[in-house]
C-alpha positions in Angstrom: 29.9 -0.7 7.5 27.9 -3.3 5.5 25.1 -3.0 8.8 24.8 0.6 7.9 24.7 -0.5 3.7 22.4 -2.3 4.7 20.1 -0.3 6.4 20.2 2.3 3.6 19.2 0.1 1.4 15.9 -1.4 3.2 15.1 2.3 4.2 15.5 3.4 0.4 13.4 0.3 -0.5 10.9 0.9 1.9 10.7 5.2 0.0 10.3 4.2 -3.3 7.2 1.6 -1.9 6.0 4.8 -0.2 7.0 7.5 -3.2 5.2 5.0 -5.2 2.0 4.6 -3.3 2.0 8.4 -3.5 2.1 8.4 -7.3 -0.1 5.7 -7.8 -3.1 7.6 -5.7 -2.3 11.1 -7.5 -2.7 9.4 -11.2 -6.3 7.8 -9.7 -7.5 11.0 -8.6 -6.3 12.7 -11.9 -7.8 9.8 -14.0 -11.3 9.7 -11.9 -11.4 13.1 -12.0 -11.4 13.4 -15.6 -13.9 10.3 -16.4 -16.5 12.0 -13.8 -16.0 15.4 -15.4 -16.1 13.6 -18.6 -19.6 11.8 -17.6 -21.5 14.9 -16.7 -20.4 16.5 -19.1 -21.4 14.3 -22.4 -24.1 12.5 -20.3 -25.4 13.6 -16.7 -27.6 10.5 -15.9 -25.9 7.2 -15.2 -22.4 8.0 -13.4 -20.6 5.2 -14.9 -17.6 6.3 -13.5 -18.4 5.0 -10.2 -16.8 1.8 -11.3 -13.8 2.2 -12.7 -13.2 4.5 -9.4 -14.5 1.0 -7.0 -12.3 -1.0 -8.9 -9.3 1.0 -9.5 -9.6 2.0 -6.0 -9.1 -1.4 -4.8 -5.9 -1.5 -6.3 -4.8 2.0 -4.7 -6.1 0.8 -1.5 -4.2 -2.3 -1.6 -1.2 -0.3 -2.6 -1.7 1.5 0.8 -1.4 -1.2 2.7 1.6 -2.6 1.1 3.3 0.5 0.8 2.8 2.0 4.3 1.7 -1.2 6.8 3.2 -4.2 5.4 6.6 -3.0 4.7 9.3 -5.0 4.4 7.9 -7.8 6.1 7.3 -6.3 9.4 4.4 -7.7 10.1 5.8 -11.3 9.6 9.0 -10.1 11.8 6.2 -9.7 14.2 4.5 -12.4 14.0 7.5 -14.6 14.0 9.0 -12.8 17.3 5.6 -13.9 18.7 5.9 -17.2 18.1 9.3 -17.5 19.8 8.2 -15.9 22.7 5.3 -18.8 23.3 8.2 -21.0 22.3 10.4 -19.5 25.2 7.4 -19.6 27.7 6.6 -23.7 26.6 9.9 -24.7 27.1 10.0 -23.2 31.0 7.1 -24.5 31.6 
């Protein structure tokens, strides 16, 4: 039972990163939405909120990646399996 406990809780951990990520990108597009509409608006020339939307977007980008790629350290499971597999091959050789 604690397998199954256990499971639950990496697969509710690996939601919220993803429920998260979700919320995170919907508040950017709000928030850049209302600084572009508030640019042309007051003042059509420079559109200065290009970089609030580069840098902020960073972040939600990197979010992504967290969120739906590197989740709960797959990647170094990967990695790691790999390495024992050259490991295996080495020591028959």
């Amino acid at each position: 039972m604690a397998d199954a406990n256990d499971k639950y809780r990496l697969a509710r951990k690996i939601a919220e990163r993803k429920v998260g990520f979700i919320r995170h990108a919907a508040i950017y597009l709000l928030v850049i939405a209302g600084l572009a509409i508030i640019n042309n608006v007051t003042y059509g020339g420079y559109q200065w909120w290009l970089w609030p939307a580069l840098g902020w977007g960073i972040g939600v980008a990197s979010h992504f990646l967290s969120a739906f790629l590197y989740q709960s350290g797959a990647l170094v499971d990967r990695v790691a399996k790999r390495e024992l597999e050259k490991m295996d091959e080495q020591e028959k050789t």
